[in-house]
C-alpha positions as CSV (number, residue, x, y, z in Angstrom):
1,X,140.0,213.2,172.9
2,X,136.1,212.6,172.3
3,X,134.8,210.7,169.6
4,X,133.8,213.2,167.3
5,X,137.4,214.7,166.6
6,X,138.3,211.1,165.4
7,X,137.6,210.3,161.6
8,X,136.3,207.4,160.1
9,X,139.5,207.2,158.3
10,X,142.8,208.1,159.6
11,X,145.5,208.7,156.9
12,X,149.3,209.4,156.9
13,X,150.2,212.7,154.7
14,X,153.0,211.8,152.2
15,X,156.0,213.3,154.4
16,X,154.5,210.9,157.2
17,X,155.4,207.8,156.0
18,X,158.2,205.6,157.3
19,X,161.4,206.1,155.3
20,X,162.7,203.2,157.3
21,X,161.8,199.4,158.5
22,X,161.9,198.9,161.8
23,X,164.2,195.7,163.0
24,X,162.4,194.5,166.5
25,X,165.4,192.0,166.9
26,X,167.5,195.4,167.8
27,X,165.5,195.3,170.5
28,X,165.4,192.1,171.7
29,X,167.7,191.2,174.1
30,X,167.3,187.1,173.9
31,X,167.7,187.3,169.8
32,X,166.1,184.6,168.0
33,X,168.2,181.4,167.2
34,X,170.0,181.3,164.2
35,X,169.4,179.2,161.4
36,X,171.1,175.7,161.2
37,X,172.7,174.4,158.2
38,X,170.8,170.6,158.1
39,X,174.0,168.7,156.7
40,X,176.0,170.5,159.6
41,X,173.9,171.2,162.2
42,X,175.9,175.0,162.8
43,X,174.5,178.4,162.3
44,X,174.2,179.2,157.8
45,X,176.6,181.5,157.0
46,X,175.6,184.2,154.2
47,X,177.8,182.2,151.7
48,X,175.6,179.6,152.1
49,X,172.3,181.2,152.5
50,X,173.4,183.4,149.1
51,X,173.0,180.2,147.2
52,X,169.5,180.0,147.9
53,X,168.3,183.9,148.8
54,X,169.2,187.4,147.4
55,X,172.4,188.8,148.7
56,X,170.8,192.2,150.4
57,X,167.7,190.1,152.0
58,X,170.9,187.4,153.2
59,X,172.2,190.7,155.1
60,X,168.6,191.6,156.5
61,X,168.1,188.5,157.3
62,X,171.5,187.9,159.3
63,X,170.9,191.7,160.7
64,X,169.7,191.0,164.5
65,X,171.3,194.4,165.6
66,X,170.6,197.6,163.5
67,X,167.2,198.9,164.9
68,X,166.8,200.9,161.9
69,X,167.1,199.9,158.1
70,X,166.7,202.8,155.4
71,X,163.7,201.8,152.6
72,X,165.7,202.3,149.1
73,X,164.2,205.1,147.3
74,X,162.6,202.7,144.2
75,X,160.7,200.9,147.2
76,X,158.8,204.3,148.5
77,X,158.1,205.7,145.5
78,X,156.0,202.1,144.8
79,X,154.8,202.1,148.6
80,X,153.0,205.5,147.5
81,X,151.2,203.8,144.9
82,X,149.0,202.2,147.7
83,X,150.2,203.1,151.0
84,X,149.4,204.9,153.6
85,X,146.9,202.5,154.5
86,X,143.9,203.8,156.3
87,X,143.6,203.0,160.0
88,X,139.7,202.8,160.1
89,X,137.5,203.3,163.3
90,X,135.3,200.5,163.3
91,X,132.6,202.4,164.5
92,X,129.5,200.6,163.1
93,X,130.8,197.7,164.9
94,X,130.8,198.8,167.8
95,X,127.9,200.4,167.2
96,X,126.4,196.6,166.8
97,X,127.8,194.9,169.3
98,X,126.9,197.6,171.9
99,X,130.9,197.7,173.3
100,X,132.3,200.5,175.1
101,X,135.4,199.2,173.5
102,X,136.8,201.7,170.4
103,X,138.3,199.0,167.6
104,X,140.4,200.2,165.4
105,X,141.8,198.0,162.2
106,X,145.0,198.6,160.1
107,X,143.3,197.5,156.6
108,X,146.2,196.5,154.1
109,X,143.3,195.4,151.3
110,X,143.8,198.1,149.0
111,X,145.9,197.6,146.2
112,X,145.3,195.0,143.4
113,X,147.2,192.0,145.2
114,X,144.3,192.8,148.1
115,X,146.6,191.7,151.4
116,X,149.9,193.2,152.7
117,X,151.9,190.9,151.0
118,X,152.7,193.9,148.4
119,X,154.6,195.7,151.5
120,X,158.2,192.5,151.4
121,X,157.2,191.4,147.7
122,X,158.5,195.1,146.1
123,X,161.2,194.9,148.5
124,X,162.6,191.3,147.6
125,X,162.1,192.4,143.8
126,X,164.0,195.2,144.4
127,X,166.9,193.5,145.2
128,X,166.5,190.4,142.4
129,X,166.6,193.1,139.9
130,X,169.4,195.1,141.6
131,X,171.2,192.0,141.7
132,X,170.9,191.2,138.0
133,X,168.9,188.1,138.6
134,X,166.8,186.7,135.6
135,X,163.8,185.8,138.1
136,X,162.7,184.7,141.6
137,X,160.5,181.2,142.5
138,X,158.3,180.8,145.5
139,X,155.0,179.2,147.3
140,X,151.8,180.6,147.8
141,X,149.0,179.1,150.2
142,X,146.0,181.5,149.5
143,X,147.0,183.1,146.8
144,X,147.9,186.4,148.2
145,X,151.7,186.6,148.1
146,X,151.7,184.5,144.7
147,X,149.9,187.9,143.6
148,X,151.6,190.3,145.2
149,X,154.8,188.9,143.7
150,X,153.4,188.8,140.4
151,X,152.8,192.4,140.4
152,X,156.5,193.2,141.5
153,X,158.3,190.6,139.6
154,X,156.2,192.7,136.6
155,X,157.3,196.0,138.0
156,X,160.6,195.1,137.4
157,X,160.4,193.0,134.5
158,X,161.7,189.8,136.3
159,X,160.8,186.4,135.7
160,X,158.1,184.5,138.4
161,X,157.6,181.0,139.3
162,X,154.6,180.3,141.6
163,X,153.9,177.2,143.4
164,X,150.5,177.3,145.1
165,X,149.2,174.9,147.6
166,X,146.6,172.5,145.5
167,X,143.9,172.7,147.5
168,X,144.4,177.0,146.9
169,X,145.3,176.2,143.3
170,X,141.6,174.5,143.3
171,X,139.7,176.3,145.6
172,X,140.2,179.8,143.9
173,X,141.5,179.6,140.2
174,X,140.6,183.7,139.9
175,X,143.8,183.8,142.0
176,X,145.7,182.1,140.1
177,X,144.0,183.9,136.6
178,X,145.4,187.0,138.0
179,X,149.2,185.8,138.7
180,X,148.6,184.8,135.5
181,X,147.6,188.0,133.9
182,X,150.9,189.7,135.5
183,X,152.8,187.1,133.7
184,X,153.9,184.3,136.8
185,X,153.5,180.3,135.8
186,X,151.7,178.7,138.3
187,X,151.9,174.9,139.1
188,X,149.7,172.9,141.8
189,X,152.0,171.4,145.1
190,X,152.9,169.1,145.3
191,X,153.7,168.9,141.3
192,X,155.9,166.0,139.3
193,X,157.7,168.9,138.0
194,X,160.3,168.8,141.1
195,X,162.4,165.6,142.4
196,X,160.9,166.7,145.7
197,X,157.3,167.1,144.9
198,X,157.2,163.1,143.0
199,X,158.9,162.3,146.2
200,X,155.7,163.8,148.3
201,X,153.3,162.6,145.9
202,X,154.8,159.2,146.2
203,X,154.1,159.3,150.2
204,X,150.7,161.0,150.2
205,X,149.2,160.5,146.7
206,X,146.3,162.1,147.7
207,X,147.2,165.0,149.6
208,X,145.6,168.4,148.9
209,X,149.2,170.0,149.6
210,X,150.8,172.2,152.3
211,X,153.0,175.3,151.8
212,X,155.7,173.3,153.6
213,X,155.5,171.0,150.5
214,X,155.3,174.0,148.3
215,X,158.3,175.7,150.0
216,X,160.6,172.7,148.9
217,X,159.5,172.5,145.1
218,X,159.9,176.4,145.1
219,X,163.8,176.0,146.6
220,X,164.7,173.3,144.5
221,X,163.5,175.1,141.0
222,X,165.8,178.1,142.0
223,X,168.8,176.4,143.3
224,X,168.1,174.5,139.7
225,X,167.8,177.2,137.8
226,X,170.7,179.6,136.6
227,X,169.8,183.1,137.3
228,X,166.5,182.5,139.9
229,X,166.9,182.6,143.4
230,X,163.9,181.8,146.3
231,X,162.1,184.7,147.6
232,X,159.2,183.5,150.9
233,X,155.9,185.8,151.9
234,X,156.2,185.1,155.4
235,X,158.2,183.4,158.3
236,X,161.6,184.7,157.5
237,X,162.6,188.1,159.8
238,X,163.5,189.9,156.6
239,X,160.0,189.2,155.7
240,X,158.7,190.8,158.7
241,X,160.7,193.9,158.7
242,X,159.7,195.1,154.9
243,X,156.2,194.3,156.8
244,X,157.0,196.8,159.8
245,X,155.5,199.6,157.5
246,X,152.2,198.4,158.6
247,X,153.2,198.7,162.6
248,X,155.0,201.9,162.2
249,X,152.3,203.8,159.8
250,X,149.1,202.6,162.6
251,X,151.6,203.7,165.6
252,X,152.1,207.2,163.4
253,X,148.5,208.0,162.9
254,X,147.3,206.7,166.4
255,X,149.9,209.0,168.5
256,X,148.3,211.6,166.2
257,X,145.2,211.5,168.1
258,X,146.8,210.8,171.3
259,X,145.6,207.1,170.8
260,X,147.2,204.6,172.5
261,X,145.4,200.9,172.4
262,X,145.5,197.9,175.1
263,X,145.4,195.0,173.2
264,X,146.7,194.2,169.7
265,X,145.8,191.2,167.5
266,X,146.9,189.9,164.4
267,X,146.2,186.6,162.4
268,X,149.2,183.9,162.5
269,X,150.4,181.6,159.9
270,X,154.0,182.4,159.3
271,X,153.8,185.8,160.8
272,X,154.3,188.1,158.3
273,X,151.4,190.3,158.7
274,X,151.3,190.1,162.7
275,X,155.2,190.7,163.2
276,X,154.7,194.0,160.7
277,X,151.9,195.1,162.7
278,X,152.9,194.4,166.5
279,X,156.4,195.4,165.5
280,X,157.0,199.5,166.8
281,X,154.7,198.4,169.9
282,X,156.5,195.4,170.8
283,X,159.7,197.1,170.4
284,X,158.1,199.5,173.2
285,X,157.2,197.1,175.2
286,X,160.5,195.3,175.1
287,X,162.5,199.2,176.1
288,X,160.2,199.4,178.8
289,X,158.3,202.3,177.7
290,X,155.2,201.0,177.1
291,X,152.7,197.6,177.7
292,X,150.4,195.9,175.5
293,X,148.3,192.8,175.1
294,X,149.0,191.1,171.9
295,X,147.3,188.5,170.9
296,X,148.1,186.0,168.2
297,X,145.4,184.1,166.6
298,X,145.7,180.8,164.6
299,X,143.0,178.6,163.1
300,X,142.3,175.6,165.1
301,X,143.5,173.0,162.3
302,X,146.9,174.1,162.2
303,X,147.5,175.2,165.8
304,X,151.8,175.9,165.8
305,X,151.7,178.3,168.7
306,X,149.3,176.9,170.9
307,X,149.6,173.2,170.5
308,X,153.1,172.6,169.1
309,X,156.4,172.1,170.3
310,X,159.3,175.0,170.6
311,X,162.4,173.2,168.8
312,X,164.4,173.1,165.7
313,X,162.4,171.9,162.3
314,X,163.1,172.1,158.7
315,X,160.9,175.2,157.0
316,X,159.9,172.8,154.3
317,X,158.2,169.1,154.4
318,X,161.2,168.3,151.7
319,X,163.5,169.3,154.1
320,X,165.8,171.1,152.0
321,X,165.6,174.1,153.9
322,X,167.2,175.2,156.8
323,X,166.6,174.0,160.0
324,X,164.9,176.9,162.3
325,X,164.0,176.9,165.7
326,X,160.0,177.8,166.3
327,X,156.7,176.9,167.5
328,X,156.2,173.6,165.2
329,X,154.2,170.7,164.8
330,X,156.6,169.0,162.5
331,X,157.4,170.0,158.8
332,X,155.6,166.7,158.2
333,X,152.1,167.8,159.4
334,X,149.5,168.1,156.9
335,X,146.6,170.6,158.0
336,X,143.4,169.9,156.8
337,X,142.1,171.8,153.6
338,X,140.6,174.9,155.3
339,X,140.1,178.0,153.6
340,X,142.6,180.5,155.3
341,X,145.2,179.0,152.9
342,X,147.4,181.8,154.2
343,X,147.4,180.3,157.8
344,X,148.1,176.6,157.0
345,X,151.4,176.5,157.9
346,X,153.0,174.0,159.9
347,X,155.4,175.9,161.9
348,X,155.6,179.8,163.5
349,X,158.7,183.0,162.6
350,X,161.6,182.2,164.8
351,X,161.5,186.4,166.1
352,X,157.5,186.1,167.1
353,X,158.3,182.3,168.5
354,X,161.0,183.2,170.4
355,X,158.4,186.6,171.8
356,X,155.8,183.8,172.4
357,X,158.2,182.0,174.6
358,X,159.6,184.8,176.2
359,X,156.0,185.7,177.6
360,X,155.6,189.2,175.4
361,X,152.5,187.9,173.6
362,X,149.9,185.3,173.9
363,X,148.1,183.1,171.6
364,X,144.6,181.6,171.0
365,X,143.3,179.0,168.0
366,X,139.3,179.8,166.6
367,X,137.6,177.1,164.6
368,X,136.5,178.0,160.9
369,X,132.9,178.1,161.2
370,X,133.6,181.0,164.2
371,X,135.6,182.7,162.3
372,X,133.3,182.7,159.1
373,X,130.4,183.8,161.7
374,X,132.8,186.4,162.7
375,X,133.5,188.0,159.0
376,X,129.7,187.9,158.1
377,X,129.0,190.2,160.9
378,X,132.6,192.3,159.8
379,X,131.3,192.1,156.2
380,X,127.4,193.3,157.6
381,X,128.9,196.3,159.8
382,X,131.8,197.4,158.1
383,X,131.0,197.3,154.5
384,X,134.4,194.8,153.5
385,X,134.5,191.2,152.7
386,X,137.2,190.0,154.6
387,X,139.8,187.1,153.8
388,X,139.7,184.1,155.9
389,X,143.0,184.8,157.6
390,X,141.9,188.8,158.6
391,X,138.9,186.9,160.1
392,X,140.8,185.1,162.6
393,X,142.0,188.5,164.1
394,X,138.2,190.1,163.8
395,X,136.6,187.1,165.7
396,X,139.2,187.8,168.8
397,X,138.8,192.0,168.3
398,X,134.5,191.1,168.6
399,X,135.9,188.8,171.6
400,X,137.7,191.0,173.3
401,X,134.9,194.2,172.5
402,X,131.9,191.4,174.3
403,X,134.4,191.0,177.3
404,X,134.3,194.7,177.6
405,X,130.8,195.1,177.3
406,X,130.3,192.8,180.2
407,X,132.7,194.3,182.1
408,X,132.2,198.1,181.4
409,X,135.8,198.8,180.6
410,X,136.7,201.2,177.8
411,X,139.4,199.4,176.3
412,X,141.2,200.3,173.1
413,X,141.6,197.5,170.2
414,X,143.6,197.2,167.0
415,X,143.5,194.5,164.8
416,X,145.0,194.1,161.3
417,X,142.7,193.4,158.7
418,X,145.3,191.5,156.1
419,X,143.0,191.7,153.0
420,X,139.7,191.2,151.4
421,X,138.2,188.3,150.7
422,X,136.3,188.6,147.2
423,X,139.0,185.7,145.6
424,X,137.1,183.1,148.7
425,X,133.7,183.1,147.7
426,X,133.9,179.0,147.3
427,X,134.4,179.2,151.3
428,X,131.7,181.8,151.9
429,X,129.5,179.7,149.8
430,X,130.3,176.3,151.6
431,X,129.7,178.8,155.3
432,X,126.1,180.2,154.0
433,X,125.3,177.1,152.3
434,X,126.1,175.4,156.0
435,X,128.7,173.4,154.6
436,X,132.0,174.5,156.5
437,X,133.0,171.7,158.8
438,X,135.7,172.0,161.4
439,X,139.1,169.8,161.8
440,X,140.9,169.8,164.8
441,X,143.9,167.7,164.8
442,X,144.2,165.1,167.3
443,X,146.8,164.5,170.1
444,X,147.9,161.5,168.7
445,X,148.2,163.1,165.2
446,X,150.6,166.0,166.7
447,X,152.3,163.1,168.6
448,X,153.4,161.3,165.5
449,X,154.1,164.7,163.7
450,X,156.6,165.7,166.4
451,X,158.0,162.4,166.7
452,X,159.5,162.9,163.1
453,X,161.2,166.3,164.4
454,X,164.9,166.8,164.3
455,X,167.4,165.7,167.1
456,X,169.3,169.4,167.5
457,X,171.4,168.9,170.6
């Protein structure tokens, strides 16, 4: 199909949308490995995971065969609110960079939370209030799930406890202003309102926090509190089915056009917003049917696929969490203070780790000033500010759009632009201002992190 029959902006019409998330571990024939118990070293059981999460998300969570899961009614009527999300044909860009390559991006910025967080914090809401819970607690690194959380808990007149990373808490206090505004509490990590976080604070008085550290205060408050339970943005697979919608709505409104791209690339942290997105074409790819690049990208500082270790590790640096097998570098590992807050995450989602390991995706770590070089020209083309974690994923897409434009090929790209960035204007400052440094841990670092890792025979 030529160009010129292919808007701009490609939308869903309402009776279009996905009435179900998609479950890639029905697909999967090596599942992911399940969840350890840390005081018994055997697989959680819901009982046990109950104590800590929602009883509906427990049964997502523990669902590794149903391929299909139906979207309550409550949850698509919000979705409609914001969603479909345009699929946008980055044609300026390409225009720029002089690429035969057609870029396409999935941009889940529009809606007041500004990221695609919205798409699992309605969901896990949903079933808080359903189960007659007073309110949820949780961690935020950038800011984005605190928010989108906010708005939900709000929705549903819940109760929300927010514990951002410090160095987030500092670096963008609008963030936190507007958490604030759809009525969360929000406390620095680590904090001396947890037994855990005075423990952390005790070991690294100075540190500028991690969500690992934020994780544990965030578990302890609701296993403390009657009424709460935990609720997590990212990482956990029932976080990255809600997040499906965003796979399942671009694969709707590309097979529209006939549409079909080569590579696929998403920004890594925990994997929410990559899992969601890759999730219909991997599941392709895993029947057989079809065959993609995907590419994972992470920011150099806190490397988890493509310089850490595949083994059990706590989910928390309090290690009061479960113990989950994925790509780590030790729940001990504190990233530098970069600005994708989002990515700074010591260890990878045990479905996209065990994908990674199986050889079904592949996985490359940019450097913060390249990536901030990368958004400018997005922001210059494109007309959108960008968030620091989308930006990893737009410096691979303008990558991979070069390589074709040295080799003449015609390849198709999408890329999932996660949110905006008008909330990270300290970081744009310290890029323009020629401030931005870059961190890149050393071996010896990771050696020490990895040395603290679990024994899990």
């Amino acid at each position: 199909m030529s160009n010129e029959k292919i808007p701009y902006k490609i939308y869903l019409e309402e009776n279009e949308m996905p009435t179900q998330w998609y479950n890639v571990r029905g697909d999967m024939k090596k599942k992911p490995a399940p969840l350890l118990n840390p005081g018994t070293g055997k697989p959680c059981t819901a009982q046990e995971l109950s104590a800590v999460f929602c009883d509906e998300l427990v049964a997502q969570e523990l669902n590794e065969t149903d391929r299909f899961i139906d979207i309550p009614d409550e949850i698509q009527q919000f979705y409609k609110m914001y969603r479909p999300s345009p699929l946008v044909r980055a044609y300026c860009l390409e225009k720029k960079l002089g690429t035969p390559a057609k870029i396409y991006y999935k941009f889940e910025g529009n809606n007041t939370s500004g990221s695609h967080k919205l798409n699992s914090a309605i969901a896990q809401a949903y079933y808080a209030k359903k189960q007659g819970l007073k309110g949820v607690t949780t961690e935020t690194g950038a800011g984005q799930w605190g928010t989108a959380l906010s708005m939900a808990c709000s929705y549903f007149d819940l109760d929300c406890k927010v514990y951002m990373v410090k160095v987030s808490y500092e670096q963008k206090p609008f963030r936190r202003e507007v958490m604030r505004t759809y009525g969360a509490s929000v406390t620095p990590s680590p904090s001396d309102t947890t037994e855990v976080g005075r423990k952390i604070l005790a070991e690294f008085p100075d540190t500028n926090g991690s969500l690992g550290c934020a994780i544990s205060e965030a578990v302890e408050s609701a296993v403390s509190s009657e009424g709460y339970r935990y609720v997590l943005g990212s990482v956990l697979s029932q976080v990255l089915l809600h997040q499906s919608v965003i796979g399942m709505e671009s694969k709707i409104a590309l097979d529209k056009y006939g549409i079909k791209p080569d590579i696929i690339i998403g920004c890594a942290g925990g994997g929410s917003n990559l899992g969601g997105l890759i999730s219909p074409f991997m599941g392709e790819k895993l029947r057989g049917e079809a065959d993609y690049q995907i590419i994972a990208v992470e920011p150099a500082s806190c490397p988890s696929f493509t310089r850490g270790v595949y083994a059990y590790d706590f989910c928390d640096t309090g290690k009061v969490c479960p113990l989950q097998k994925m790509y780590t570098l030790g729940s001990g590992f504190m990233p530098s203070p970069n600005h994708a807050g989002g990515l700074r995450y010591h260890g990878m989602s045990a479905v996209l780790s065990e994908l990674y390991d199986q050889g079904l995706m592949e996985a490359r770590a940019v450097e913060q000033t390249e990536v901030f070089k990368a958004a400018t020209q997005f922001a210059r083309t494109e007309g959108i500010l960008p968030a620091p974690e989308s930006s990893h994923a737009i410096k691979a897409a303008i990558d991979e759009a070069l390589k074709c434009k040295e080799t003449g090929e015609e390849k198709t790209i999408l890329f999932g632009l996660t949110g905006t960035g008008y909330f990270d204007m300290y970081a744009y400052a310290a890029y323009n201002d020629g401030k931005m440094s870059d961190y890149i841990p050393t071996d010896d670092e990771l050696k020490a992190s990895f040395s603290t890792l679990p024994q899990i025979d």
